[in-house]
N, C-alpha and C positions, 0 to 999 in steps of 0.2 A: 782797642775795642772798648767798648762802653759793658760796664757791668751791670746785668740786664736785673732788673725787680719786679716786683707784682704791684702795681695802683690802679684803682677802680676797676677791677674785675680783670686786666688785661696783665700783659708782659709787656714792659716800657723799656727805655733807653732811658738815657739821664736826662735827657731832656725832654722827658716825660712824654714821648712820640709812640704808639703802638708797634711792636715786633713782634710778625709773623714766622715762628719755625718751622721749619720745611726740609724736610731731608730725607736720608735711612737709616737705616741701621746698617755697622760693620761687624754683622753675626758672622762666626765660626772665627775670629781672630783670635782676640784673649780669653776665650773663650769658646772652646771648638765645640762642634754638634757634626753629628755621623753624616747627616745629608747633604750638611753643605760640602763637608768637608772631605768626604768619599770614605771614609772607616765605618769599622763597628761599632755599635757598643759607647763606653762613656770615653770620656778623656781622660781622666786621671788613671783609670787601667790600662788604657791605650800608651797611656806613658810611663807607665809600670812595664807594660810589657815590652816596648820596643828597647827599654835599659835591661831588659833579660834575656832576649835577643840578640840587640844590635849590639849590648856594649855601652855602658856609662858615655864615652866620648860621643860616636856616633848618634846615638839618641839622642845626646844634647844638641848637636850641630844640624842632625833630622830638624827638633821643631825651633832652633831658632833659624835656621834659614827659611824654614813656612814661615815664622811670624815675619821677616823682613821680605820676602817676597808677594806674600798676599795684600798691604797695605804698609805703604810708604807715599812720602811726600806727592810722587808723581799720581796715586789715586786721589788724594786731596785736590789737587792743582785741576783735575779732572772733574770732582766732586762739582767744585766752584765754577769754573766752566760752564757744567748745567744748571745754574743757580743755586745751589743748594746752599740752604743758610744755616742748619744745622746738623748733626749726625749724634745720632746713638751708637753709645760704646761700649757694649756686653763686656763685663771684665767676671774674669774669678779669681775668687780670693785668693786661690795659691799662686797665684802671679804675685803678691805681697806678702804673704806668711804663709809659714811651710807649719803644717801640724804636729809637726818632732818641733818647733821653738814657737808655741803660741806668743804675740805678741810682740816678737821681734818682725822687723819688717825687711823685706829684703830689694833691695837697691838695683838689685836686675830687674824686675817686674817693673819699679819706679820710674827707672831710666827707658825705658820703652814708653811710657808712657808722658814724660817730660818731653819727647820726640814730638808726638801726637799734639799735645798742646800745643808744642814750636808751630810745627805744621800748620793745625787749624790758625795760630793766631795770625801769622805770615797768610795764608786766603780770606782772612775772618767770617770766618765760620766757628760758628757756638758747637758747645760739645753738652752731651747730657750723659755724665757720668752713670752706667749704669751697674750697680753689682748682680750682675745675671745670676752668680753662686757664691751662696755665700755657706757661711762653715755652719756642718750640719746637714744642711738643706733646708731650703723654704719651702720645699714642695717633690712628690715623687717623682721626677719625669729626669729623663735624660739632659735637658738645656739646663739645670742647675749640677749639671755634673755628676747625678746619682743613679746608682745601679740599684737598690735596693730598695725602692718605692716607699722607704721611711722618710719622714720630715720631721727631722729628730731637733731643727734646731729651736721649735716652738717650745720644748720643754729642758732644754738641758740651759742652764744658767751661764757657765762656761762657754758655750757656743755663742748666746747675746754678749755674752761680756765683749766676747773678741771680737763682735759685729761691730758694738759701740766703739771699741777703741778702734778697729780698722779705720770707720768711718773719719774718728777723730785725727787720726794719723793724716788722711787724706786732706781734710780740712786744714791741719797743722802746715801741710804742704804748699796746697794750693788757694788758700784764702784768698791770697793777692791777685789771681790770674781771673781777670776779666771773661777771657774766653770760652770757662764753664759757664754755660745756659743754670744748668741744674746740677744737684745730685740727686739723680733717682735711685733712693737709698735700700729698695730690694726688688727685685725683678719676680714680678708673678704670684704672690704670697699665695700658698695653702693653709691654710691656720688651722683648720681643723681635719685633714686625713693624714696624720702622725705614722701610719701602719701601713698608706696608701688605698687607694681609693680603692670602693665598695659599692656607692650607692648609686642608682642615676642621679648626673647632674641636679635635676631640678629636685632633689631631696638633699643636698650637700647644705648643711646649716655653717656656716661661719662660725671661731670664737672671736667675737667682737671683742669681749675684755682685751683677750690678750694681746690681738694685733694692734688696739686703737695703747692698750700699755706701754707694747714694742714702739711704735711710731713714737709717743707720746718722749720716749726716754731716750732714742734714737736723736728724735729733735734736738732733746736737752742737750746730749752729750755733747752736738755738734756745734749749739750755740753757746757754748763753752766757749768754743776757739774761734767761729766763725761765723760771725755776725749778720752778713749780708748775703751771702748767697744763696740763692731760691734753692728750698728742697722740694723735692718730685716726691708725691704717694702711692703708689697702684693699688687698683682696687682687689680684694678677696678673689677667690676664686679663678687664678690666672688676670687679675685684675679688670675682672668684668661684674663685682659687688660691690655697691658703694653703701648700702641705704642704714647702717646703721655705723658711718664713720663719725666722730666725735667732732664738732667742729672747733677746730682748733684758732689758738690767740695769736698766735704768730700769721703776722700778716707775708710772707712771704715765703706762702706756701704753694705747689697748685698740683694738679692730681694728673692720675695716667691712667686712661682705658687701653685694652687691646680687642680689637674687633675685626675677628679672622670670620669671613661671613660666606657661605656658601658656594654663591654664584663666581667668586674669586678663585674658591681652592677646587672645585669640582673639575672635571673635565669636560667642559659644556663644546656642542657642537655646534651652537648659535646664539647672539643674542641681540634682542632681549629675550627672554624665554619665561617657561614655567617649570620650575624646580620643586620638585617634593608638593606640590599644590598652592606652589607661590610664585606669582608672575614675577619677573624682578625688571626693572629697567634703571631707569636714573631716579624718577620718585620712590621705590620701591629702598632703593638703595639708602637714600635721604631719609626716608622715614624710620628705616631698622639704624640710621644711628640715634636720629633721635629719642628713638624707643630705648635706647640702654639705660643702663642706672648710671654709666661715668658721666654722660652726656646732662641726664635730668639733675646730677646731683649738684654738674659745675653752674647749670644755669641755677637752681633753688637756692644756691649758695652764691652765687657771681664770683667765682674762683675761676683761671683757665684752666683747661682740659686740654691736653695733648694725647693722642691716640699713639700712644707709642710703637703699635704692632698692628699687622695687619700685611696682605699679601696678596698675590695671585699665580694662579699657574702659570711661571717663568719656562716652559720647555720649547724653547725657539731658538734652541743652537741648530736644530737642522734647519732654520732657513724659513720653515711654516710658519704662519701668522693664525695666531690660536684667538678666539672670543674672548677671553679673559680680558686681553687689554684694553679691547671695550669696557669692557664691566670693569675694571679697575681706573679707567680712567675717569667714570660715571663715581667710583667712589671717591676720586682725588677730586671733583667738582663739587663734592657734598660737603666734604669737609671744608674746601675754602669756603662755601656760602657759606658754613654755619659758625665760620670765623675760631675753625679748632687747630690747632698744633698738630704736628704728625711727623713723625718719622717710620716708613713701611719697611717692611723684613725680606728680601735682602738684599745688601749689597753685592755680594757675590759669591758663586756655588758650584757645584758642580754639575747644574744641572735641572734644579725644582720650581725654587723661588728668585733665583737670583738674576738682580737688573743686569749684570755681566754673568757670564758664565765658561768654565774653564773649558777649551776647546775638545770635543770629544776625542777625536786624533791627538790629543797633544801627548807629551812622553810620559806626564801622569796618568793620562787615562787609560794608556796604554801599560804601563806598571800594575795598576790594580785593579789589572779587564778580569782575572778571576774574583776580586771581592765582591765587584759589582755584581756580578753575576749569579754569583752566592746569594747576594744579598736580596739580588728579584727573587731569585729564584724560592728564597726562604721569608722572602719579606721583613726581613727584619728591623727596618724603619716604620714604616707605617702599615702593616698590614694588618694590626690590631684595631686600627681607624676603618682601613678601605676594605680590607678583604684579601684573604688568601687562596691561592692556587686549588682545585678543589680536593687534591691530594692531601693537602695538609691542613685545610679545614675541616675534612671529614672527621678528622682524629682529634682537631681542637673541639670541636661541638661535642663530638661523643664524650670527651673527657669533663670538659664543662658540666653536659647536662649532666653525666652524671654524681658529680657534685651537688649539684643543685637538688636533685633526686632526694638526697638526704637531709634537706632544709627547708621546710613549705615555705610559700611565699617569696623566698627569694627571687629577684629581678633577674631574667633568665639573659636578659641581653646584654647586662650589666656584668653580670658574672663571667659571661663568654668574654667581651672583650676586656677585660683586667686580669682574668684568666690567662689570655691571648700576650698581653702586655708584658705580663711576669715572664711566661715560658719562651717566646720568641725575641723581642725586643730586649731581653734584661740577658737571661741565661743566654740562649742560645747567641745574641749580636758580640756578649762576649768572652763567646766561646771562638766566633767568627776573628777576635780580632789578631788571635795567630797568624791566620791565612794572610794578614794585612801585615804582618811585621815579617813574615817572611819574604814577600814580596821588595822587602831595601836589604835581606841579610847579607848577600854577596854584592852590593853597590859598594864603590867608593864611595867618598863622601865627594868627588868631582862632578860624579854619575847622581846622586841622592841631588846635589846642590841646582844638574839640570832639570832634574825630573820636577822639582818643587817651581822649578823656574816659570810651568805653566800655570804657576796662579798668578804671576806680573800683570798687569792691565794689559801691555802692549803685545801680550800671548792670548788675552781670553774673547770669547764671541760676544760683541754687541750687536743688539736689533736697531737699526736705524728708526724705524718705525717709531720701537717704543721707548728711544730717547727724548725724540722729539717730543713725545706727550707729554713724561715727564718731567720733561725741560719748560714745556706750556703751564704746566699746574707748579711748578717750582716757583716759577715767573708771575703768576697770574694774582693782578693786582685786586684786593678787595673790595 
């Protein structure tokens, strides 16, 4: 495979020919999240708890047989099939360093991931290394790992140092191997809610010092060892802030938007439609990318822009054909015209976002038919987003407002839902994730190694429909 760089604005091959990336993302792997994955709560307690539980052995042999079940060779071989020419790869740091020995790195994470390489480079298919969590945290939310809405790693020194050298490690590793597209060197930055968010959105101010400093020394450290490999930026605020990034000397660089946009993730009963008091159709869709800041900022600068994230309502394991893949298809035709990079969220789930989806009958989902149910029932994935049950709203609002009661001015919708965020999705999902680690106590590990078996490709529900589309916009020539 040709080692991919940045000239005149584009992403080239070595013989200076434009390449387009195109893929997904393989969220909930190295990197687990509750909704793809069917648990509570974070992962690193989840795997505290199932060693307190299950048992030091058991616990280990639980999630390495997930990770060699949910993605191996046969999902790439698949991947490539549908054209796909690139994939993002959420990793967490604790797959490479354990926080009882900072700085030592450990060769089990690595060796999974030497796999992955093999793999994509035998399909040639590009990888864009992503650290989705990194030590600390970059941001409050569950997809960096954190239960505690702190993003402690903006100000603790220790926690960058380990970033730098993780990265450096990586580089040290992988210099040679063509087959990294990128390193997309942090997933999502919050730079400025340290304590977790407070404010509405459109009052969240960026610390531009310090992330353009971070970025700035991140660079450095990596072109230490490794000269030539493009590194990936994302913008501020879950990576949709560009407008006071530094422009940087190092010519091979290029940035990452993520653009989760309404008409995608709602549950729309037609389209094209009127949403919130905006019609949406394919122009509609065209214009709110080019309206972002990653979008304006890669053209003002002539840098590429890859849309790293972005999604639609995946729930078509029963069979129904949902609007969204219209409208998701209408946004996979914007971004080829407007000649952007993409990899969408996700590859596969149990059920939300995911272009496969683990079969609702299969023996997992029938293992954790009580968590699921808990888990509507309590909402404790997104109900701090969408809304809860009105039992349990009455009591979130009353408690909010009166909160707020004792602070004029406070943003009363803003308060409720981080309010909401903290008490349901933080405490209570894992509080839930008991009920999830009792459900493997009395498995073998013969019984644990079937049940996990329903994340294999050749167990989980495809939409023929909506392969083929994204088999067309994979394909679909410039």
């Amino acid at each position: 495979m040709d080692k991919l760089r940045v000239a005149g604005g584009m992403i080239v091959n070595s013989s200076k020919q434009p390449v387009f990336l195109r893929g997904v993302n393989i969220g909930g792997w190295m990197n687990m999240e509750h909704f793809i994955n069917g648990y509570p709560g974070s992962e690193a307690r989840l795997r505290a708890l199932m060693k307190q539980e299950l048992g030091e052995r058991k616990a280990s042999f639980f999630f390495d047989r997930f990770l060699d079940h949910f993605f191996n060779e046969n999902d790439v071989a698949f991947l490539k099939k549908c054209g796909v020419t690139a994939i993002r790869l959420p990793l967490n740091y604790r797959h490479f360093e354990c926080d009882q020995a900072p700085f030592e790195y450990l060769e089990k994470g690595f060796k999974r991931l030497d796999s992955v390489l093999d793999w994509c480079e035998k399909y040639s298919i590009y990888i864009f290394l992503d650290l989705h969590a990194v030590q600390g945290w970059q941001n409050g939310d569950w997809h960096c790992d954190n239960s505690t809405r702190h993003a402690l790693f903006w100000t603790h020194r220790q926690f960058q140092d380990r970033f730098y050298s993780l990265w450096q490690e990586i580089a040290r590793r992988y210099r040679n191997r063509a087959v990294i597209a990128a390193y997309d060197i942090i997933n999502e930055p919050l730079s400025n809610a340290l304590f977790g968010r407070f404010v509405p959105d459109n009052e969240y101010q960026p610390d531009w010092e310090n992330i353009n400093r971070i970025y700035r020394k991140a660079i450095e450290e990596i072109r230490k060892i490794d000269t030539d490999h493009i590194i990936m930026l994302e913008g501020d605020y879950y990576s949709v802030l560009f407008s006071d990034f530094e422009r940087l000397s190092d010519a091979n660089i290029i940035y990452s938007s993520h653009n989760y946009i309404e008409v995608c993730t709602s549950a729309i009963s037609e389209y094209p439609l009127v949403l919130n008091g905006t019609y949406w159709d394919y122009d509609q869709i065209k214009k709110q990318l080019m309206q972002t800041e990653g979008y304006s900022f890669s053209k003002t600068n002539q840098v590429p822009l890859v849309v790293g994230e972005f999604c639609f309502n995946a729930k078509h394991s029963s069979g129904k054909k949902y609007h969204q893949i219209m409208a998701f298809a209408d946004q996979l035709k914007a971004y080829n015209k407007c000649s952007v990079h993409w990899t969408f969220w996700t590859y596969k789930d149990v059920g939300l976002m995911g272009w496969l989806q683990v079969d609702p009958q299969s023996a997992y989902m029938r293992t954790i038919q009580p968590v699921i149910a808990a888990k509507e029932a309590l909402r404790t994935d997104f109900g701090w987003l969408g809304g809860f049950p009105q039992e349990i709203q009455q009591h979130i609002s009353a408690l909010s407002n009166k909160i707020a009661s004792f602070i004029p001015g406070i943003d009363l919708f803003t308060n409720q839902r981080y309010f909401a965020q903290a008490a349901m999705s933080t405490y209570t999902a894992d509080q839930l994730q008991l009920l999830y680690a009792r459900q493997f106590v009395d498995k073998s590990e013969k019984e644990i190694d079937e049940i996990l078996s329903s994340f294999r490709i050749k167990n989980c529900v495809q939409n023929d429909e909506l392969n083929k589309l994204i088999e067309a916009f994979l394909r679909d020539k410039i």
